[in-house]
C-alpha positions in Angstrom: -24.2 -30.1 0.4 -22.1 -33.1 0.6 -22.1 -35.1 3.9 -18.3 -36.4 3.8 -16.5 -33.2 2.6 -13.1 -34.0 0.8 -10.3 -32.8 2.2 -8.4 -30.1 -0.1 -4.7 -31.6 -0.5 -2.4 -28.8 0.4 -0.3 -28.0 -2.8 -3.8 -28.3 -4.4 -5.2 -25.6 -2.0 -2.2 -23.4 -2.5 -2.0 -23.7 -6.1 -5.4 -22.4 -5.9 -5.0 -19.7 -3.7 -2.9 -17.9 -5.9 -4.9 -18.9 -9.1 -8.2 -16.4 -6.8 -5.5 -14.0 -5.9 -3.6 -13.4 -9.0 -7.7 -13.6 -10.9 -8.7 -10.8 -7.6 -5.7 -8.6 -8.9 -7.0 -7.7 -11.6 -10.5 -6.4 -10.8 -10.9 -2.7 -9.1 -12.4 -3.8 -6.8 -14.5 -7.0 -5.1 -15.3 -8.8 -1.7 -13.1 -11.6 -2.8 -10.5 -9.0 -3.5 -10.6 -8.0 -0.2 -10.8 -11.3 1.5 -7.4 -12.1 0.1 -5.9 -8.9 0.7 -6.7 -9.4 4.3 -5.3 -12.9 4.3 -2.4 -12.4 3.0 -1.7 -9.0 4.7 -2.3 -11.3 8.2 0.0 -14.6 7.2 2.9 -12.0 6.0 2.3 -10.2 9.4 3.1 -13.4 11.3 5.5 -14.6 8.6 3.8 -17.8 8.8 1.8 -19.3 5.9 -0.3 -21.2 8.1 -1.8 -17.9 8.8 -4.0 -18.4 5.7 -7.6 -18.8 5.5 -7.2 -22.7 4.2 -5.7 -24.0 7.3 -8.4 -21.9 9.3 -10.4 -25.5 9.1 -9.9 -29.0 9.1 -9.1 -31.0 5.7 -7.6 -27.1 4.2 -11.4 -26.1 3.9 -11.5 -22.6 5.8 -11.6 -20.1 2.6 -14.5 -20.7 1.0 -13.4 -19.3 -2.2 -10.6 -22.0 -2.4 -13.1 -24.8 -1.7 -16.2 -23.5 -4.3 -13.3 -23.6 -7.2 -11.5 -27.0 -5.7 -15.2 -28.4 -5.8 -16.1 -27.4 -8.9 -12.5 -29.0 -10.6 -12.5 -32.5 -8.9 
């Protein structure tokens, strides 16, 4: 595991957000699937996209599903 962890830049982490949720769509039925159902389900609730599991962390790192794919890219 890296010591200095990047920080995701936002449009980046977004971009990919919706790359996982358009990808979890599709399945029947996964953990990831319901990781960003419940995400999104919460940020619509408060109307307020800083509700999302990226900005749950410093540096946009607080979904882990965001960070494995951001990690793997760059």
């Amino acid at each position: 595991m890296k010591e200095d962890i990047e920080p995701i830049p936002e449009d980046i982490a977004l971009m990919i957000c919706e790359e996982i949720r358009e990808y979890n769509r599709e399945k029947k039925f996964s953990l990831a699937k319901v990781q960003c159902w419940g995400c999104m389900k919460y940020s619509n609730k408060k109307d307020d996209i800083r509700h999302r599991c990226i900005f749950s962390k410093e540096n946009n790192r607080g979904c882990h599903l965001v960070n494995k794919i951001y990690d793997i890219k760059h």
